[in-house]
Every structure is written in C-alpha cells, then in structure tokens.
TIROFI-274727 format. One record per residue (C-alpha): x, y, z; residue in three letters. Coordinates in Angstrom, 3 decimals, m for minus. Example, Ala and Ser with C-alpha at 12.3 -4.5 7.8 and 13.67 -1.06 7.14 Angstrom:
2
@c1: 12.300 c2: m4.500 c3: 7.800 residuo: ala
@c1: 13.670 c2: m1.060 c3: 7.140 residuo: ser
REM end
This chain:
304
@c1: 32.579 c2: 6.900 c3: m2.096 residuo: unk
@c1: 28.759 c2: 7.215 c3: m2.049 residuo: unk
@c1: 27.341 c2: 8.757 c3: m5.672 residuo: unk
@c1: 25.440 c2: 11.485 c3: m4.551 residuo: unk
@c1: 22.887 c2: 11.183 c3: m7.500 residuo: unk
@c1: 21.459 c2: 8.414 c3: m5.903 residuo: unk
@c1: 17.885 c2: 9.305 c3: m4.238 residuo: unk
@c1: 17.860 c2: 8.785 c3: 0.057 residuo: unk
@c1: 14.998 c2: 7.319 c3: 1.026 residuo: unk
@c1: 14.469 c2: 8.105 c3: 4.831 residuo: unk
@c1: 12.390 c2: 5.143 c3: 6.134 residuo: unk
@c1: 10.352 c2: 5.685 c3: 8.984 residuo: unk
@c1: 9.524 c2: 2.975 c3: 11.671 residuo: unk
@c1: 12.802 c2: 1.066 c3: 10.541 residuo: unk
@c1: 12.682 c2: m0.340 c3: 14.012 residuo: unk
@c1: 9.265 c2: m2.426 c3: 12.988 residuo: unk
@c1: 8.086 c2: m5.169 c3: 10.969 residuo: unk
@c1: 7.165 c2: m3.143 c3: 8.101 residuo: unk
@c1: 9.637 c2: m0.449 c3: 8.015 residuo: unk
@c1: 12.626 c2: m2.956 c3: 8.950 residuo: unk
@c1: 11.313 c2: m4.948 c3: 5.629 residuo: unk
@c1: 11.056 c2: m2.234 c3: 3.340 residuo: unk
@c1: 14.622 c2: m1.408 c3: 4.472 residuo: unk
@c1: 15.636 c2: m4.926 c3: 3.252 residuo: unk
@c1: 13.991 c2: m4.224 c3: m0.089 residuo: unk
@c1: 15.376 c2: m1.365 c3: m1.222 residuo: unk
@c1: 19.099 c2: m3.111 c3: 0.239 residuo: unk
@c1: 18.273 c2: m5.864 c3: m2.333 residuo: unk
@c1: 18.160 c2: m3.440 c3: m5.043 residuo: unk
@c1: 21.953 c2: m1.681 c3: m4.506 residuo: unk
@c1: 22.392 c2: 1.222 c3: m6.640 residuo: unk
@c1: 18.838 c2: 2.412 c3: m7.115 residuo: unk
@c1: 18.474 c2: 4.702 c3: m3.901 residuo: unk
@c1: 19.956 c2: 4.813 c3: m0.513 residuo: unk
@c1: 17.641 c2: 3.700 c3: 2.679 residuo: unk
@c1: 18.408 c2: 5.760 c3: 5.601 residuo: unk
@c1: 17.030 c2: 4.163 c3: 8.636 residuo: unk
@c1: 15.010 c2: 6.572 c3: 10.907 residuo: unk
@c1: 14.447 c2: 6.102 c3: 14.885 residuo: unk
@c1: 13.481 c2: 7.896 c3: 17.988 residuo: unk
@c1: 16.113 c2: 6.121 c3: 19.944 residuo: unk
@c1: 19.633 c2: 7.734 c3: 20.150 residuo: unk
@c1: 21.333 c2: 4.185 c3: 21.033 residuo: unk
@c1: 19.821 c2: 2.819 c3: 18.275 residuo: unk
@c1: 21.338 c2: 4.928 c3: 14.920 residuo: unk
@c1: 24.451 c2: 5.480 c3: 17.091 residuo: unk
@c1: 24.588 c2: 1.488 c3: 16.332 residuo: unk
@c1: 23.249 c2: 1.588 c3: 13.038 residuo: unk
@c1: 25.924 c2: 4.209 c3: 12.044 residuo: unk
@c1: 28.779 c2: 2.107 c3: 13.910 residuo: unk
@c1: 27.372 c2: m1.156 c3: 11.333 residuo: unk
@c1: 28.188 c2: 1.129 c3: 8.337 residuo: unk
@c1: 24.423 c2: 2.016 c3: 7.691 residuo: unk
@c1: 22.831 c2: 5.497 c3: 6.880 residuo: unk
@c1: 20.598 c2: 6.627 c3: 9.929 residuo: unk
@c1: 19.177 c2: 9.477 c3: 11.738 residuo: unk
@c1: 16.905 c2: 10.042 c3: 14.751 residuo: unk
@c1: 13.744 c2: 11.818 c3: 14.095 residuo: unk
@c1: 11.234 c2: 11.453 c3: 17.063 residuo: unk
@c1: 7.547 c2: 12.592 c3: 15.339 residuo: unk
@c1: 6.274 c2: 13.901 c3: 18.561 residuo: unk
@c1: 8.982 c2: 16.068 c3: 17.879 residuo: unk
@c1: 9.205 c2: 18.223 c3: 14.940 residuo: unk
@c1: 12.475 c2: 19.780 c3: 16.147 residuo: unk
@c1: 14.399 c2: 17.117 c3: 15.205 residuo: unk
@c1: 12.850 c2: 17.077 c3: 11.436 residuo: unk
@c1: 15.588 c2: 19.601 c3: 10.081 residuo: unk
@c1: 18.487 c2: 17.307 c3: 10.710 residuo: unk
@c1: 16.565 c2: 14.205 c3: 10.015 residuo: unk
@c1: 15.372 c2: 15.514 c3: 6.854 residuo: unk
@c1: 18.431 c2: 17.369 c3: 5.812 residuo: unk
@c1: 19.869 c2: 15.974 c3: 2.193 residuo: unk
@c1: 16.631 c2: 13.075 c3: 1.751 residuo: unk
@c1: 15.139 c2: 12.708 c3: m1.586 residuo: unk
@c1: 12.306 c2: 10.667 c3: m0.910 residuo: unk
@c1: 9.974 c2: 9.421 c3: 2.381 residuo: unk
@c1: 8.400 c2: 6.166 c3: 3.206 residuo: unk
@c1: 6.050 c2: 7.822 c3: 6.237 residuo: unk
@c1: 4.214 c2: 5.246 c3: 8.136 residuo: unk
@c1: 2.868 c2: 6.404 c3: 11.781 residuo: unk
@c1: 2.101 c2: 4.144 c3: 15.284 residuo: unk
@c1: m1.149 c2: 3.110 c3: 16.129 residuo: unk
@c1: m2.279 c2: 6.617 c3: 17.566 residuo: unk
@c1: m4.150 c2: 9.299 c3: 17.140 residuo: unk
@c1: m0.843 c2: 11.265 c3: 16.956 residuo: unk
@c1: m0.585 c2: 10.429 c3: 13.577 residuo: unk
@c1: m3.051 c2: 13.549 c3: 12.357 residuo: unk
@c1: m0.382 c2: 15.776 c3: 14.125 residuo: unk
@c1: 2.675 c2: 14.245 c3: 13.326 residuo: unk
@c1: 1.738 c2: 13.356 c3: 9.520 residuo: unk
@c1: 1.025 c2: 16.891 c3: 9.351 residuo: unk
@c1: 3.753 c2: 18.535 c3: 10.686 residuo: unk
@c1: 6.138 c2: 16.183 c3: 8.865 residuo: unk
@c1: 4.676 c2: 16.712 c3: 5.635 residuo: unk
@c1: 5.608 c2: 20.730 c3: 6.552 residuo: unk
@c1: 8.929 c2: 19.858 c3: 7.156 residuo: unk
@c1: 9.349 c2: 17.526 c3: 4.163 residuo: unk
@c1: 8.178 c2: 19.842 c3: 2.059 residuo: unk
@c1: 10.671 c2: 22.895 c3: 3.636 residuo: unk
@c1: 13.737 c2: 20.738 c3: 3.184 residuo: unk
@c1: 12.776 c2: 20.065 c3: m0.152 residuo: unk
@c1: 11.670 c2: 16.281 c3: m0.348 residuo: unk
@c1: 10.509 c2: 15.660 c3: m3.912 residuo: unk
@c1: 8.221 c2: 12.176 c3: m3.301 residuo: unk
@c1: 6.563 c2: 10.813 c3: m0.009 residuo: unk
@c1: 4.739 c2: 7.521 c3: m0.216 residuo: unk
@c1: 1.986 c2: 6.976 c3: 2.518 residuo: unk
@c1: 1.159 c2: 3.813 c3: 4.018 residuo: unk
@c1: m2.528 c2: 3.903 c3: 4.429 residuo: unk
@c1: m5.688 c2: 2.198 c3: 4.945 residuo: unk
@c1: m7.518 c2: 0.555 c3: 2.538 residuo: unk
@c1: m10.552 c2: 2.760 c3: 2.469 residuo: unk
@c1: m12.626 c2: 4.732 c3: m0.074 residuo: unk
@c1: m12.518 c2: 8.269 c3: 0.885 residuo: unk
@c1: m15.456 c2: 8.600 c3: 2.538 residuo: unk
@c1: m14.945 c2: 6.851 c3: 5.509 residuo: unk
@c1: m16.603 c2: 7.742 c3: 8.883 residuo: unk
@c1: m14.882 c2: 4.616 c3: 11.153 residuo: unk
@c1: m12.133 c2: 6.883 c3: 12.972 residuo: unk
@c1: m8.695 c2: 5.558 c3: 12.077 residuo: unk
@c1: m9.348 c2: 5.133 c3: 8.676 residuo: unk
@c1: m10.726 c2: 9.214 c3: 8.511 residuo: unk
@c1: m7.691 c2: 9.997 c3: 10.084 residuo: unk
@c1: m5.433 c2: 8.075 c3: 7.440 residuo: unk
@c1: m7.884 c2: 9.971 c3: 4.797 residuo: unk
@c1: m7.402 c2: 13.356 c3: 6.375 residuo: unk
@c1: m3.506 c2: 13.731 c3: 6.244 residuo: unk
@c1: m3.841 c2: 12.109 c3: 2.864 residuo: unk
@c1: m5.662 c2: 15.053 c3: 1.571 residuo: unk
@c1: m3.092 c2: 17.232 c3: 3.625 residuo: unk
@c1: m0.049 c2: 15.382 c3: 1.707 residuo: unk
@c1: m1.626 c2: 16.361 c3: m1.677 residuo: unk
@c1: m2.050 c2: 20.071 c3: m0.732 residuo: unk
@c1: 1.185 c2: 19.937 c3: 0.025 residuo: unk
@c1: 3.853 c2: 20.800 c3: m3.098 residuo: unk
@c1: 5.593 c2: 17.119 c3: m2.272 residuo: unk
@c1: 4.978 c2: 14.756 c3: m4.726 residuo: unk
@c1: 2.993 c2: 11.377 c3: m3.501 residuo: unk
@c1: 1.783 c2: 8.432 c3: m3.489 residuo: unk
@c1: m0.094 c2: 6.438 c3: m0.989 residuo: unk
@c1: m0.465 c2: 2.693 c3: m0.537 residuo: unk
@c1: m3.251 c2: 1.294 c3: 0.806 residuo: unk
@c1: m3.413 c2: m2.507 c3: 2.868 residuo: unk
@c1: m6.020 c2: m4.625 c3: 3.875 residuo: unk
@c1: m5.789 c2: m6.946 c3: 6.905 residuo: unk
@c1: m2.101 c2: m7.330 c3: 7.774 residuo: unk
@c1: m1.756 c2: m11.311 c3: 7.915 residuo: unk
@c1: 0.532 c2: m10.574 c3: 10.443 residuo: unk
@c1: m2.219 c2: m9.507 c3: 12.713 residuo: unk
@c1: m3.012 c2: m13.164 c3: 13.025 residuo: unk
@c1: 0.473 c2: m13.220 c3: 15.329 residuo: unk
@c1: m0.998 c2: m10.157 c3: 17.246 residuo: unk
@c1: m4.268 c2: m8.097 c3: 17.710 residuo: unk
@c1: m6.025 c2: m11.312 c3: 15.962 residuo: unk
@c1: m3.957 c2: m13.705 c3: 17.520 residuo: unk
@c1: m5.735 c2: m17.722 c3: 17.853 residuo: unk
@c1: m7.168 c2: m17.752 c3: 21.642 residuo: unk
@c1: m7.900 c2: m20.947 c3: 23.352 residuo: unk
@c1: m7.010 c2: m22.241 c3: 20.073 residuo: unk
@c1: m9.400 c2: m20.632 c3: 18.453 residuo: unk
@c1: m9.582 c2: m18.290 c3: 15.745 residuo: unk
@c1: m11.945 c2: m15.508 c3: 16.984 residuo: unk
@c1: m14.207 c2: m13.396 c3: 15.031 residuo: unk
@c1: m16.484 c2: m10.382 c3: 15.252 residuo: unk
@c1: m17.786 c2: m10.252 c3: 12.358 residuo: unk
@c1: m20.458 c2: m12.615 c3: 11.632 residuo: unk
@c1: m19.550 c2: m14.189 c3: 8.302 residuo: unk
@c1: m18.228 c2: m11.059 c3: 6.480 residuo: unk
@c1: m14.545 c2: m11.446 c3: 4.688 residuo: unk
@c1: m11.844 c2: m9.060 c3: 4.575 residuo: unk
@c1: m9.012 c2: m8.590 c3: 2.183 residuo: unk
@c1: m5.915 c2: m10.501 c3: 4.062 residuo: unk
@c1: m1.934 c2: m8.792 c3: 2.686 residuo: unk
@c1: 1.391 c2: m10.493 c3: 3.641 residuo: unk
@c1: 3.670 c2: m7.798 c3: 5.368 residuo: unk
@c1: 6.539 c2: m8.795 c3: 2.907 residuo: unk
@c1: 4.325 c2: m8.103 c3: m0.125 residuo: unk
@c1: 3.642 c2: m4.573 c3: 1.452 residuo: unk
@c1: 7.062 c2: m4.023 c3: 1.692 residuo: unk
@c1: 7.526 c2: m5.260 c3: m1.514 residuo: unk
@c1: 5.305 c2: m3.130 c3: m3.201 residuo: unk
@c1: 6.330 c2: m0.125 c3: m0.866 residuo: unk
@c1: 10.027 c2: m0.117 c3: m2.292 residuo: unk
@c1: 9.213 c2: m0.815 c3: m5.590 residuo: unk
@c1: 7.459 c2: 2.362 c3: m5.287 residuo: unk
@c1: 10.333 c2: 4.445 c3: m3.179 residuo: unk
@c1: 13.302 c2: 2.836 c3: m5.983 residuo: unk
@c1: 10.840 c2: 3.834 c3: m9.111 residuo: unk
@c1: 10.180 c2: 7.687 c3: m7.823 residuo: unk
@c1: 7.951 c2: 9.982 c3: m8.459 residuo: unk
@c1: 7.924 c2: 9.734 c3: m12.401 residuo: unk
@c1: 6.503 c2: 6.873 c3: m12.313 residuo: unk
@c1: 3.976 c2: 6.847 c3: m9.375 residuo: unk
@c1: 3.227 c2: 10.544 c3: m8.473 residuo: unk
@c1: m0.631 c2: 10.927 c3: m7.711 residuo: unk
@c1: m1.428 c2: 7.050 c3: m7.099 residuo: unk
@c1: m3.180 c2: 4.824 c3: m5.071 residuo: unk
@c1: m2.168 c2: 1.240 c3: m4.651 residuo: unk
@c1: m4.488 c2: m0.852 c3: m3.022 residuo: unk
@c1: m3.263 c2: m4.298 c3: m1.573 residuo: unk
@c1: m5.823 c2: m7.016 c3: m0.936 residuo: unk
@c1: m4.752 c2: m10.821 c3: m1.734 residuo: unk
@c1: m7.214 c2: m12.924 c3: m0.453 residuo: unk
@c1: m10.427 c2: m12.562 c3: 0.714 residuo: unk
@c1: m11.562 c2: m14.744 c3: 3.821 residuo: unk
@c1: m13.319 c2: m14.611 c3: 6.958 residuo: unk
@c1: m12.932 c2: m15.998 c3: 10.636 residuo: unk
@c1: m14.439 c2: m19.536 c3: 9.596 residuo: unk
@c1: m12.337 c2: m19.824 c3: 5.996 residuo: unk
@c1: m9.274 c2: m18.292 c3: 7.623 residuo: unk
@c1: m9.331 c2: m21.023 c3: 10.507 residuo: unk
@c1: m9.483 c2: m23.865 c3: 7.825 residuo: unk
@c1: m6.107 c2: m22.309 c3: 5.863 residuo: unk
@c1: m4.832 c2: m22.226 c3: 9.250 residuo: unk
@c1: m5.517 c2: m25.917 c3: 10.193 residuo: unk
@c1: m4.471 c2: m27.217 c3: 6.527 residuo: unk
@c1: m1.487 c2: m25.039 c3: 7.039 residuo: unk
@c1: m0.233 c2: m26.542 c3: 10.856 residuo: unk
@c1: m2.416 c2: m29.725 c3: 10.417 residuo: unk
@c1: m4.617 c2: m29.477 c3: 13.273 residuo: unk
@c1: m7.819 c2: m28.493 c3: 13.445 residuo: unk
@c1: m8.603 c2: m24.430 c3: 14.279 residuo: unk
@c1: m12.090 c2: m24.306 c3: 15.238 residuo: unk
@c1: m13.647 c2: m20.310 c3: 14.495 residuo: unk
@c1: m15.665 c2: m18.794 c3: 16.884 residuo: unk
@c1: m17.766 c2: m16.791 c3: 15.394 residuo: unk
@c1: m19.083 c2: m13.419 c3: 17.406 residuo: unk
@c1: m20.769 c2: m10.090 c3: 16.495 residuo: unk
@c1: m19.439 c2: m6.685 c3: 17.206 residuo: unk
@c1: m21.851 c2: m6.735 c3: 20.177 residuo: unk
@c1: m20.154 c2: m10.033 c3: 21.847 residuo: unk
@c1: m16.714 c2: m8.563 c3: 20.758 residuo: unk
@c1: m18.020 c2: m5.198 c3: 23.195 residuo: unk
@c1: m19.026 c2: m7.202 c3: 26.033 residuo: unk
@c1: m15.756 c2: m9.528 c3: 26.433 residuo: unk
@c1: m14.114 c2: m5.946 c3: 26.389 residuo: unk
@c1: m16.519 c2: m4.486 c3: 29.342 residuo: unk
@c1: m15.895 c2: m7.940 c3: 31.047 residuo: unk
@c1: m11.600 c2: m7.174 c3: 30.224 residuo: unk
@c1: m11.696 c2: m10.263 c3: 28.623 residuo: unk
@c1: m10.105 c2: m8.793 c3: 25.769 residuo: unk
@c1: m7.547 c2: m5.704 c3: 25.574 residuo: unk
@c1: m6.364 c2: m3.849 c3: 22.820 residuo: unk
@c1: m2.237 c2: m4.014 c3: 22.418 residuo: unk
@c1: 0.172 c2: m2.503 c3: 24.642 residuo: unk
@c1: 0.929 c2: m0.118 c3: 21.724 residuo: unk
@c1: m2.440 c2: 1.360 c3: 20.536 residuo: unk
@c1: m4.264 c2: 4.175 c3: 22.142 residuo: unk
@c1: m7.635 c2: 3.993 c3: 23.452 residuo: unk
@c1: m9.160 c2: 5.874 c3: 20.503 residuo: unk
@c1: m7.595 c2: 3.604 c3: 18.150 residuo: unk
@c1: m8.655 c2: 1.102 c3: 19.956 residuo: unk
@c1: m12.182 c2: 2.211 c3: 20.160 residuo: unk
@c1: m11.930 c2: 3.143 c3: 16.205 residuo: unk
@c1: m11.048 c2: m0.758 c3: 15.847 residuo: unk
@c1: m14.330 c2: m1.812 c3: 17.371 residuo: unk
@c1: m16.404 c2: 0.830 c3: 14.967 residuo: unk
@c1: m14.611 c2: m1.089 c3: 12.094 residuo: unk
@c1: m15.780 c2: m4.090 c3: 13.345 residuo: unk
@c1: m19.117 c2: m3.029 c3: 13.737 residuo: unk
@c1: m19.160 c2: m1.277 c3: 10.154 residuo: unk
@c1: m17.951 c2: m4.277 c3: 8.565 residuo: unk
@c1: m20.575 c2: m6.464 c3: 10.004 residuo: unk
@c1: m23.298 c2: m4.252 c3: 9.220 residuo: unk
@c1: m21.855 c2: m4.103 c3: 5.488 residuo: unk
@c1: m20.649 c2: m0.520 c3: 5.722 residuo: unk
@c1: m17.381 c2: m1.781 c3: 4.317 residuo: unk
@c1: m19.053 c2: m4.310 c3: 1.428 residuo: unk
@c1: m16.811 c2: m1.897 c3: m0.828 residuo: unk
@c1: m13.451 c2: m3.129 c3: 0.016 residuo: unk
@c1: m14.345 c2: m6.998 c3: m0.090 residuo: unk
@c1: m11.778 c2: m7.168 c3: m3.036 residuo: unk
@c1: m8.929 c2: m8.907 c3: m3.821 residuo: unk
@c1: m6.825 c2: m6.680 c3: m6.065 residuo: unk
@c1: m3.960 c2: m7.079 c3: m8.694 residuo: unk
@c1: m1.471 c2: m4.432 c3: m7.567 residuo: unk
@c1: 1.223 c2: m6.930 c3: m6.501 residuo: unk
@c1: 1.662 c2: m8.770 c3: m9.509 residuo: unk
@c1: 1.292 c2: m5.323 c3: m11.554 residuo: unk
@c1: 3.944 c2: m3.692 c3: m9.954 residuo: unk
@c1: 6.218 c2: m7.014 c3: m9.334 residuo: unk
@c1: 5.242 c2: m9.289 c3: m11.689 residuo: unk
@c1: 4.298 c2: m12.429 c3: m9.481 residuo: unk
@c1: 1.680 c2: m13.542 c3: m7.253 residuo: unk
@c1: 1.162 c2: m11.929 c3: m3.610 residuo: unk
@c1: 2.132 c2: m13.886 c3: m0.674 residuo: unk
@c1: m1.161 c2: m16.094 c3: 0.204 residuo: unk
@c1: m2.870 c2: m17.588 c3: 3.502 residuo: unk
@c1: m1.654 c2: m20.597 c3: 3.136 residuo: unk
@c1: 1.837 c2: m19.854 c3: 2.078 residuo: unk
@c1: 2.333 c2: m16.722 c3: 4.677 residuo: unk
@c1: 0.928 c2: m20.016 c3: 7.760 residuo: unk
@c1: 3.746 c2: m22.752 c3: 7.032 residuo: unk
@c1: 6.252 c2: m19.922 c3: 6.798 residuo: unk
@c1: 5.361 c2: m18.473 c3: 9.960 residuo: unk
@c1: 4.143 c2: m22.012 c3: 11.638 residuo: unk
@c1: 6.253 c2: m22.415 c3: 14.455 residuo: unk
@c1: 4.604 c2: m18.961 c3: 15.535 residuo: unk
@c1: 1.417 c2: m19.821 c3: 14.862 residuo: unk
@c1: 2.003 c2: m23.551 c3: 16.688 residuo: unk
@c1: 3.548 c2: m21.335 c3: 19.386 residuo: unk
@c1: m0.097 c2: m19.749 c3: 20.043 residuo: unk
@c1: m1.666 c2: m23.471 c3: 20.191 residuo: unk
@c1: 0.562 c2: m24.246 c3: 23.356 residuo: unk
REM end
C-alpha cells in the first residue's frame, strides 16, 4: 500500500527526453517521492497505468483537464514545447497549481540573466516572474546548450559541424545531468531549494572546439564550418535550412535573434561554465567528450 506522506511529483513532458529522464531519477531514489507521469495522449497513461505506474493526462492547451491532473500532487516539474504557447500555458498552469494546492514547482528554464530581449528566453523570464507572484513555492533551473541538440537542431551536415556564430562559445549541458539535477531538486523539496536559481553550464566550446571533441570522440575528422548569423539567414531564405518539425515559427525566428545576439556579444554574460552539478550531486557533469562516445553510434549515424 502506497504511504501517502510521500510527496507526488507530476512530471510534465514524461513522453520526452528530458521529462522521461527525470522520471528515471526520481525511480532510482524509491521512497523519497512518487513520479506521476503526465501526457496529452489518452492511450498513453491508459498503458502507463496498465504497467503499474502513476499517470494522468493533462493536455496544456487545455486547462480543463488541470483539476484531475493536478488533484492530490505535491510538487511539479513544468517544462513546456518549443512554442510560444508556453506564456499561456505556464500561466494558466501555475493558476491551477496553485488552486489545487501544489506546495513547490521547479521550472526548467533558459539560461539567461533577466534582462533578456532575444524572444524565447523573455518568454521563459516572463512566466518566471508569474511563478513567483504566485503563492507556490519555486525554483527554476536554468540550461545552457542541450548537448543533445548536437543529435537534432545542431545536428553535423555534410559531415560538418555548422556554426553561426563566428568564434563565440556557449555553455554545452548533458540532458542526463539536467535531469539529474532536476530530481535532486523535486526529491529535496521546497525546504531546501525554495527561491533558487540553478544554472547548468559544463563546458564551454564553440563550433570549431566542439568539432575537434567530436572527431577525438568517433575518430574521424569533423571539419567546422564556420558562418555568421547573416549566412545562417540566407541558407534559411534559400530553405536550405528548416527549423524542427516541432518548433513554431516564432521560436524559430527567436532562435536566429539568439544567434545573432550571441555573435554580436549580447550574450558575453553567460559564457560560463558553472558548478551547480557537482554542488548539488557531488561529482563532475557529464562532458563533450564523454556525452560523444556514449552517444557515438548516433553521432556516426549522421556521418553516413
């Protein structure tokens, strides 16, 4: 019989990479709090539920199924799509959350510094100052570069890696180590994280120095190729490159502005590397190197 002391942790996106691994953290750690897997699709928590696992359908473009979803969870991991949607369904979930009586959200973010005029990451700052007007207790976490963009939006083309960004670096974060940090944060609660912000940045690299971890890690040679914002605009006018199936085109067009703001050194600030992971867990963070030979077939995959 399930202790009902235990916290619930609804986990939103549990379908994705990064919800789907903070699930598998907080499972590792039996006894702390309870992950209850959330999901627009019907089919899908039907077979959750029939696997002997906690789950509920909540659909954030639609806050009438909140209530249910919501109903007897302690704690929220919110994470959103890549949409504009998320200013509308951040803030209507954070209504909801705080109705049913939620006690701690945790945010996944961007890795900005409050200010920010590129799009996305105003958005992401925006609900973030809606969360803590809001009588739910919080804390957001804030990622660079998802190194798992390297087997997506910054996939190697032609073999190459591609990027728009001159010679600037950006702060590179394994997915797991996101994860990591992301449960760490749900299990803990609010007594111990209320009111922070954890930025994650491991290693800081750009197109050239992350084609050379790359090669060292498949043993091959990656040549970079090495474009501005401007040459990144025109192979988009001449559709030679398209954002992903799953981002809108004002995300999409908020990428570019990032892009262009990093290049002009608009975004010199977050060129960190930061110790949250081993604060929090007590080792290193997942590097380049380590995060290519574990994901090298898929990486050799993109070479073919």
């Amino acid at each position: 019989m399930q202790n009902t002391d235990t916290p619930r942790v609804l986990v939103l996106g549990a379908t994705g990479r990064t919800g789907a691994a903070v699930v598998k953290e907080l499972e590792a750690t039996p006894g702390q709090v309870v992950p209850v897997r959330a999901s627009r699709s019907e089919t899908t928590v039907e077979q959750w539920i029939k696997e002997g696992k906690e789950a509920v359908r909540i659909d954030l473009d639609d806050p009438d199924t909140f209530p249910d979803a919501l109903e007897g969870i302690d704690r929220v991991f919110l994470m959103t799509g890549y949409t504009s949607a998320m200013n509308h369904q951040t803030k209507t979930l954070v209504d909801a959350a705080e109705d049913a009586g939620v006690s701690f959200l945790v945010h996944l973010g961007v890795f900005g510094d409050k200010r920010s005029t590129d799009p996305h990451f105003a958005w992401h700052e925006l609900v973030e100052r809606y969360i803590a007007g809001s009588k739910v207790a919080w804390a957001n976490v804030h990622p660079h570069v998802f190194m798992e963009n390297l087997l997506g939006i910054n996939r190697l083309r032609d073999g190459q890696m591609v990027w728009p960004m001159g010679d600037k670096q950006v702060g590179w974060i394994a997915g797991d180590d996101i994860a990591a940090v992301v449960a760490r944060i749900l299990a803990d609660g609010p007594d111990t994280h209320t009111g922070k912000d954890y930025y994650l940045s491991a290693d800081l690299l750009n197109g050239a120095e992350v084609a050379e971890v790359l090669g060292a890690a498949l043993g091959q040679d990656i040549p970079a190729l090495v474009l501005t914002p401007d040459d990144l605009q025109r192979m988009i006018d001449a559709g030679l490159d398209v954002a992903p199936a799953n981002m809108d085109a004002a995300y999409a067009a908020s990428t570019l502005i990032w892009a262009r703001q990093t290049y002009e050194g608009r975004m010199d600030y977050s060129a960190v590397t930061t110790n949250t992971v081993q604060d929090l867990l007590g080792r290193e963070p997942v590097h380049l190197g380590s995060w290519a030979a574990a994901h090298r077939q898929e990486l050799l995959d993109q070479l073919s």
